[in-house]
C-alpha positions in Angstrom: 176.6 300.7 55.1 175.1 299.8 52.2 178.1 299.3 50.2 179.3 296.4 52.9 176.3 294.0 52.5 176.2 294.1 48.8 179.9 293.1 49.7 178.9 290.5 52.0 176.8 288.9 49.8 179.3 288.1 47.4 177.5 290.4 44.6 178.5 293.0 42.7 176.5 295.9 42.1 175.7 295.6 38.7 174.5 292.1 39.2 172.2 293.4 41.8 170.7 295.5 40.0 170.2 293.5 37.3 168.3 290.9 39.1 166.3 293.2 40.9 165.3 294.0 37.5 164.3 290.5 36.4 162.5 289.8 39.7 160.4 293.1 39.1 160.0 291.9 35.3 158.3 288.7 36.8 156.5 289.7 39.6 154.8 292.9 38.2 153.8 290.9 34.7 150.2 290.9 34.5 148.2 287.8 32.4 148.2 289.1 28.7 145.4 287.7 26.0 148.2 286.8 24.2 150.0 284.8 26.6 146.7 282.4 27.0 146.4 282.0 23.1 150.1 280.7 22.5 149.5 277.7 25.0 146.8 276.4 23.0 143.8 277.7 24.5 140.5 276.4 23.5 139.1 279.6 21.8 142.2 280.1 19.2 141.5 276.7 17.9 137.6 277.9 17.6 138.4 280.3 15.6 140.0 278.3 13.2 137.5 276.0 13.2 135.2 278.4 12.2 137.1 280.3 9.7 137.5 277.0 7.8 133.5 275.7 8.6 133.0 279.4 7.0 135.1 278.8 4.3 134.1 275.4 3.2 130.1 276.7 3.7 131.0 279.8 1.4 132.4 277.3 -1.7 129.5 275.0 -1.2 126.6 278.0 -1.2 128.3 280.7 -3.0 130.3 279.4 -5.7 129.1 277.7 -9.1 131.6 274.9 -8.6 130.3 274.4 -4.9 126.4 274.1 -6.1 127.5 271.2 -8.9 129.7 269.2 -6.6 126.8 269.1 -4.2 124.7 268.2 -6.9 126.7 265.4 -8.2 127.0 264.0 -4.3 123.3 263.8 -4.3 122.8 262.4 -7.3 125.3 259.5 -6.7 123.3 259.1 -3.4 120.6 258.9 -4.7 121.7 256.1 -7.8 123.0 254.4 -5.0 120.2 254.4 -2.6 117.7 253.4 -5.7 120.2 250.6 -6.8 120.1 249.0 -2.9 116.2 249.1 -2.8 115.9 247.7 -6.7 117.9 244.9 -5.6 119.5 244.6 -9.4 115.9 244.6 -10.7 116.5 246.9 -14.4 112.7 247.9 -14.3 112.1 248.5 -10.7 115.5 250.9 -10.9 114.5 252.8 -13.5 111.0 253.4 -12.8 112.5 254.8 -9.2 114.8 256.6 -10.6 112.4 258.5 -12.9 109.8 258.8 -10.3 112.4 261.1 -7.9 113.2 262.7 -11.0 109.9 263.9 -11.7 109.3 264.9 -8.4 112.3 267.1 -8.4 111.9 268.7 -11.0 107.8 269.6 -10.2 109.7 270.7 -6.3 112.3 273.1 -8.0 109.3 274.3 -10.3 106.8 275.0 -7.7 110.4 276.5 -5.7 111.1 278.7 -9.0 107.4 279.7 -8.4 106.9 280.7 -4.9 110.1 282.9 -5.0 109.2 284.9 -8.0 106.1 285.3 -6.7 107.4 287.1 -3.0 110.3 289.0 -4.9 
């Protein structure tokens, strides 16, 4: 009996079988971690985010090349800042610039200070 409506379907066995098998495949496939993260969901794209904010955060705070290039960025800042408030004035530029230099350095003194004295 069987053999007769495979027959009337126009079907051969083997292809029967064979799509049995895909529709099983389908049906029975269960959502997989991996499916979600290769259609660009949200938290693959934080982690990269945050390997890179991790990264760049590690050059700036770990590295001697990171501490100087944050130190020259400030110190342009702060030319820059001191030559918009001087207004092209030589004496009123320098005497700003040497006054946040001198505060600086009595800052990163008293810093130098305070630390050695919890350690």
């Amino acid at each position: 009996m069987t053999a007769t409506k495979k027959k009337s379907n126009g079907k051969s066995r083997t292809s029967q079988s064979s799509n049995a098998g895909n529709r099983n495949r389908s049906v029975n496939r269960k959502p997989n971690s991996n499916n979600t993260a290769k259609r660009g969901h949200p938290a693959k794209k934080q982690r990269a985010e945050e390997s890179i904010v991790s990264l760049v955060y590690s050059l700036f705070s770990g590295t001697y090349f990171g501490r100087v290039a944050v130190f020259a960025v400030v110190f342009i800042i702060m030319i820059l800042i001191n030559l918009l408030l001087s207004r092209n004035e030589f004496n009123t530029f320098f005497m700003l610039t040497g006054v946040e230099i001198i505060v600086v350095i009595i800052l990163s003194w008293l810093f130098y200070l305070l630390r050695e004295e919890h350690d």
